[in-house]
C-alpha positions as CSV (number, residue, x, y, z in Angstrom):
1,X,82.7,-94.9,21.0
2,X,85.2,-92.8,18.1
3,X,88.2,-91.2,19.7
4,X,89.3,-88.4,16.9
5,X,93.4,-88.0,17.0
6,X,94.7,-84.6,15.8
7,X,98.0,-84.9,14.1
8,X,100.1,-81.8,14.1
9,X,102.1,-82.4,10.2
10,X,104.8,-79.9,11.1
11,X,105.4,-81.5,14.6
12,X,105.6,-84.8,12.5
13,X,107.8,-83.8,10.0
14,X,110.1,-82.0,13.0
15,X,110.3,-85.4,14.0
16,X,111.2,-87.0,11.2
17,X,113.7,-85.0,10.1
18,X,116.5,-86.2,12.6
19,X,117.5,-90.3,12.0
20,X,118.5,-92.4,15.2
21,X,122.4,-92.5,15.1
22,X,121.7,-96.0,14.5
23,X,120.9,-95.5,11.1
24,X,124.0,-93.6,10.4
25,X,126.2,-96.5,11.3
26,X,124.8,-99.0,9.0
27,X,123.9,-96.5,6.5
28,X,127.8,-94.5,5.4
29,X,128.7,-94.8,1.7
30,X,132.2,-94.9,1.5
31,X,133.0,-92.7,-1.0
32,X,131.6,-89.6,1.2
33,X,131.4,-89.0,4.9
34,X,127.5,-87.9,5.1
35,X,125.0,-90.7,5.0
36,X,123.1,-91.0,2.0
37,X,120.3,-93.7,2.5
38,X,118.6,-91.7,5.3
39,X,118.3,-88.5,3.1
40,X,117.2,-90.6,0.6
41,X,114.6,-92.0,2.8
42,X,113.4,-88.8,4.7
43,X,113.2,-87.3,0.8
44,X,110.7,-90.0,-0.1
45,X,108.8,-89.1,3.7
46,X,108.1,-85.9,2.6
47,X,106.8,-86.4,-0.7
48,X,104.5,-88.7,1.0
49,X,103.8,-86.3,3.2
50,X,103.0,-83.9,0.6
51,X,101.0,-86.1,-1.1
52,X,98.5,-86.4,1.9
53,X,98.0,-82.7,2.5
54,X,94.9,-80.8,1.2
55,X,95.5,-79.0,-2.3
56,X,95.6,-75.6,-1.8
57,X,97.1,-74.1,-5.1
58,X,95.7,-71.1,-6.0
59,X,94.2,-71.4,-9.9
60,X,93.7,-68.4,-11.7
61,X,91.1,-70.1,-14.2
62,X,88.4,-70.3,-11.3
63,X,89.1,-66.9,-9.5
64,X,88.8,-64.8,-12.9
65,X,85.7,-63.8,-13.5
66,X,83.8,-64.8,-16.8
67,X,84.4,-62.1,-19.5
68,X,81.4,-60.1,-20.7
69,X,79.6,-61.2,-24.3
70,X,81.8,-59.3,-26.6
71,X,79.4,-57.0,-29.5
72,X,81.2,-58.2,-32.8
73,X,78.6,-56.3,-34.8
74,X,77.3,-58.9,-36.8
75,X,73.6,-58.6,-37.9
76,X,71.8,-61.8,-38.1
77,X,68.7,-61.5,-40.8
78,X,65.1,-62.9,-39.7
79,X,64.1,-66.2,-41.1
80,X,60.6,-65.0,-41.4
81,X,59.5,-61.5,-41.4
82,X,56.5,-60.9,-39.6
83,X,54.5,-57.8,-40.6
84,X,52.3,-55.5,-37.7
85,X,48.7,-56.2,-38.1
86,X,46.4,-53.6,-37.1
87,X,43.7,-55.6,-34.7
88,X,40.3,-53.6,-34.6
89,X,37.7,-54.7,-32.0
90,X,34.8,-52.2,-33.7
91,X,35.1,-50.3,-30.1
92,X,37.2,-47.6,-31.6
93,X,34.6,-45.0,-32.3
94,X,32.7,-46.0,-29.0
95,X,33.7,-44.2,-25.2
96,X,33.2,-46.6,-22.0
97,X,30.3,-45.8,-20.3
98,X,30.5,-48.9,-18.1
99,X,32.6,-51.9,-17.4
100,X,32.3,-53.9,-14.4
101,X,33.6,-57.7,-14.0
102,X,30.4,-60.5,-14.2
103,X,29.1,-63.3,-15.7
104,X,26.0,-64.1,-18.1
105,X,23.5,-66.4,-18.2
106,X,20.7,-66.6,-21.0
107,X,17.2,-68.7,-20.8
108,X,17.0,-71.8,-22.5
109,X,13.3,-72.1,-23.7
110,X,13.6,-75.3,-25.0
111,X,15.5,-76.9,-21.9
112,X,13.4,-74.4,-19.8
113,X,16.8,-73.7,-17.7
114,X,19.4,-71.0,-17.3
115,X,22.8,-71.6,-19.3
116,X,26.1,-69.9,-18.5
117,X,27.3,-67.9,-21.6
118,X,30.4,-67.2,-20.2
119,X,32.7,-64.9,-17.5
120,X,33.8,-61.6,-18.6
121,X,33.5,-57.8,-18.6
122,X,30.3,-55.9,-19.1
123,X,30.2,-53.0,-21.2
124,X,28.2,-49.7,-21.9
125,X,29.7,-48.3,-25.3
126,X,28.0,-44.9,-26.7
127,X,28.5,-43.9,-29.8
128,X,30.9,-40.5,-30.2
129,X,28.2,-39.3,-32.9
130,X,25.2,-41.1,-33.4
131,X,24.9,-41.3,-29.0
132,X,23.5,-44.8,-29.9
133,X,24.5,-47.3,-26.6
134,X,25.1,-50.9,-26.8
135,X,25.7,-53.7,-24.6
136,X,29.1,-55.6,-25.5
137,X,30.2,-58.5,-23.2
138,X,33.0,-60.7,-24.1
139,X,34.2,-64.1,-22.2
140,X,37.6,-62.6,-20.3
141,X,39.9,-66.5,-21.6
142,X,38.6,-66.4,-25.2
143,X,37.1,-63.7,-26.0
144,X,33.8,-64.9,-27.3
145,X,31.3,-62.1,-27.6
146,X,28.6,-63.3,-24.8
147,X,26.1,-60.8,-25.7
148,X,25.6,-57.6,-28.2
149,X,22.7,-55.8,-28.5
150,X,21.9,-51.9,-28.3
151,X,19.9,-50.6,-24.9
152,X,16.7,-49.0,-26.5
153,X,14.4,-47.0,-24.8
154,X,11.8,-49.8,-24.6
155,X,14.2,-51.7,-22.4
156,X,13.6,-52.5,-18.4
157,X,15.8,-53.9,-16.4
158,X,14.8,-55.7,-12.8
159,X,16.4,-57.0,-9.9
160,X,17.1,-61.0,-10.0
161,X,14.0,-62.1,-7.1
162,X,16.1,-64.3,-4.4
163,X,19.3,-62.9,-5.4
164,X,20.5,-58.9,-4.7
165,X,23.8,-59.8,-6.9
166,X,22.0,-60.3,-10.3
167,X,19.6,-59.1,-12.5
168,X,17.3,-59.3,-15.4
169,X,16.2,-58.1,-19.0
170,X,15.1,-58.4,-22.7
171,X,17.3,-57.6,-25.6
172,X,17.1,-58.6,-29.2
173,X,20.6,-59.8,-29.1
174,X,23.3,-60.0,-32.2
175,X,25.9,-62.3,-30.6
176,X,25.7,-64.7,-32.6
177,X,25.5,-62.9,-35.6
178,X,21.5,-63.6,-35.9
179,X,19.0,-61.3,-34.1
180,X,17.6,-63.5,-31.3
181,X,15.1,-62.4,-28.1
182,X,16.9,-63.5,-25.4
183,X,16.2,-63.1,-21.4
184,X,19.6,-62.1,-20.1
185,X,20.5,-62.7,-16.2
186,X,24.4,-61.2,-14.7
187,X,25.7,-61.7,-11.8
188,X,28.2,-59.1,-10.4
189,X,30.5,-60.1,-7.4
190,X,29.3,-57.3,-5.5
191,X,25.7,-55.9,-4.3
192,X,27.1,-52.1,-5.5
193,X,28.1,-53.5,-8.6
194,X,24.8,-54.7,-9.4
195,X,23.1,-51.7,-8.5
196,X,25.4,-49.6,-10.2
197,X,24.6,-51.5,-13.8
198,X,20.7,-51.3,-13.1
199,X,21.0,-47.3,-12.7
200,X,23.3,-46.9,-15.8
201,X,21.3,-49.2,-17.7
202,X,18.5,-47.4,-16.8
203,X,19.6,-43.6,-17.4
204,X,21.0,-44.6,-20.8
205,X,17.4,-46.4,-21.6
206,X,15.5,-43.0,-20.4
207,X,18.4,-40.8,-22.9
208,X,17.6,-42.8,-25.7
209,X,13.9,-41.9,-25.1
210,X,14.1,-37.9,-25.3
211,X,16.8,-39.0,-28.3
212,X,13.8,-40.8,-30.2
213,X,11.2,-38.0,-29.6
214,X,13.9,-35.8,-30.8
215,X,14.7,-37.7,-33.9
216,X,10.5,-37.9,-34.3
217,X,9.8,-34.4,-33.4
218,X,12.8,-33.6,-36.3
219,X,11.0,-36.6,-38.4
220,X,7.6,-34.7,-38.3
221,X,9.1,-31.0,-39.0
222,X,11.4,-32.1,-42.0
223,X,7.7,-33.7,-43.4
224,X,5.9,-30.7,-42.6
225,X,8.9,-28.4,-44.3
226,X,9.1,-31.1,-47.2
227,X,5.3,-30.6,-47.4
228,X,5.1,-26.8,-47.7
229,X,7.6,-26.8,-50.3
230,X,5.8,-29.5,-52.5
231,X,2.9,-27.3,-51.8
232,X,5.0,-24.1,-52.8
233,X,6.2,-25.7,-56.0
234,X,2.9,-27.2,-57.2
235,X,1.6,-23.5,-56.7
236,X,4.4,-22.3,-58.7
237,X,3.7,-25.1,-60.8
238,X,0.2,-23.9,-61.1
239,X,0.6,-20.4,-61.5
240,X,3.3,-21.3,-64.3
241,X,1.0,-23.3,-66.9
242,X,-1.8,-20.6,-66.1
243,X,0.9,-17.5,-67.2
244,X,1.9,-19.8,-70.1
245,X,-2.0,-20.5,-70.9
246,X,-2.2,-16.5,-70.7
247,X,0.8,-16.2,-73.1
248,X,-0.5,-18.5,-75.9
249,X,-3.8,-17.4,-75.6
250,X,-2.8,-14.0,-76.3
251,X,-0.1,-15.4,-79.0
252,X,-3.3,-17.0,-80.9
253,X,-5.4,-13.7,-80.6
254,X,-2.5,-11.4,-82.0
255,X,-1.8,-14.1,-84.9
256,X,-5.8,-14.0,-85.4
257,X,-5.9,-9.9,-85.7
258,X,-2.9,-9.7,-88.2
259,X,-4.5,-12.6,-90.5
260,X,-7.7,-10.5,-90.7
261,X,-5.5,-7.4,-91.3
262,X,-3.7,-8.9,-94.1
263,X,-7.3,-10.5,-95.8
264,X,-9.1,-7.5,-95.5
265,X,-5.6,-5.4,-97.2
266,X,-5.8,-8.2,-99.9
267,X,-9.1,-7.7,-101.3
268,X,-9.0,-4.7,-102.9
269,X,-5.8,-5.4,-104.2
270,X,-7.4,-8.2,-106.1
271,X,-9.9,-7.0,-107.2
């Protein structure tokens, strides 16, 4: 068991300061009448007192607070000047039709398997004036392109069988900087998200469609109009040499006429 003792100092020292009368007998110096060895002794009490209590002395060093970083003005130069560099991503002349969060898998033929091409964002670009769409996905760590290839009119998309997340299709794909036919499966974390890239793909596929008979229709009338007006100029062309046959034809008969003129005005003269 610990038994804790409180000492009151100032009761202490109270205590202290008054000698027995003892001490004050055996203690007198002769040359003054007041004791000197118990002051002495009561002097060295409270030092040692003193010396035992806590240190409360206020410091101004650890109450100020910590001055603020003076601005001298000084200008330190760059080691190594590094210049902006403009990054371009060939997306700057494109508008987002589509992006949605999946990830790609293409058809091994060889191994006869499906292989992850990576985790990323899908896009739908279109073109601000050709109205050409592409498909642009790029892995979301490095960047990679996973698959590039422009959604043609030709194109179907399905529904993955077994699976109402993903879905299939054909592309001649330019990913890896090669045209390849590659059978494309994505997976979207979402059963809307899934459907929502089957409808897109499939509007844009059915635009490019009317585009192409439009750009045929055009195709056929520039041939017919380039037609006529071969046509037009080999009539011209024609009717030209026959105006210029014409011409020298009657050139040759006028030149004939004033030959025989000038013979037949000749003759007598000569004779």
């Amino acid at each position: 068991m610990t038994v804790t003792t409180t000492v009151n100092l100032d009761s202490l020292l109270c205590v202290n300061l008054t000698p027995p009368p003892s001490l004050y007998k055996k203690t007198l110096n002769p040359n003054t009448s007041s004791p000197a060895e118990p002051s002495k002794r009561l002097t060295l009490h409270k030092s040692n007192m003193a010396s035992k209590e806590p240190d409360h002395e206020h410091r101004e060093d650890d109450d100020a607070p910590a001055a603020d970083d003076e601005d001298t003005g000084a200008q330190v130069a760059p080691i190594v000047r590094l210049e902006e560099v403009a990054v371009t991503t060939g997306e700057e002349e494109e508008d987002a039709i589509l992006e949605l969060k999946s990830k790609l898998y293409r058809f091994d033929k060889d191994g006869n398997q499906w292989k992850e091409r990576g985790a990323g964002t899908v896009k739908l670009l279109k073109h601000k004036k050709t109205g050409k769409v592409r498909l642009v996905m790029r892995q979301s760590k490095t960047l990679k392109i996973c698959a590039n290839h422009y959604v043609l009119a030709t194109m179907t998309v399905q529904e993955h069988a077994g699976n109402d997340k993903s879905c299939l299709w054909h592309a001649s794909d330019f990913a890896d900087d090669e045209l390849k036919d590659e059978l494309f499966c994505i997976r979207f974390a979402s059963v809307e998200n899934c459907k929502s890239f089957m409808e897109t793909f499939r509007e844009v596929a059915e635009s490019q469609k009317s585009t192409e008979e439009n750009k045929e229709a055009s195709a056929a009338a520039g041939l017919l109009e380039k037609l006529s007006v071969e046509e037009k100029e080999a009539k011209d062309k024609v009717e030209e040499k026959d105006v210029k046959a014409k011409e020298e034809t009657e050139t040759k008969e006028d030149t004939k006429k004033v030959d025989d003129s000038e013979k037949k005005d000749g003759e007598p003269a000569s004779t």
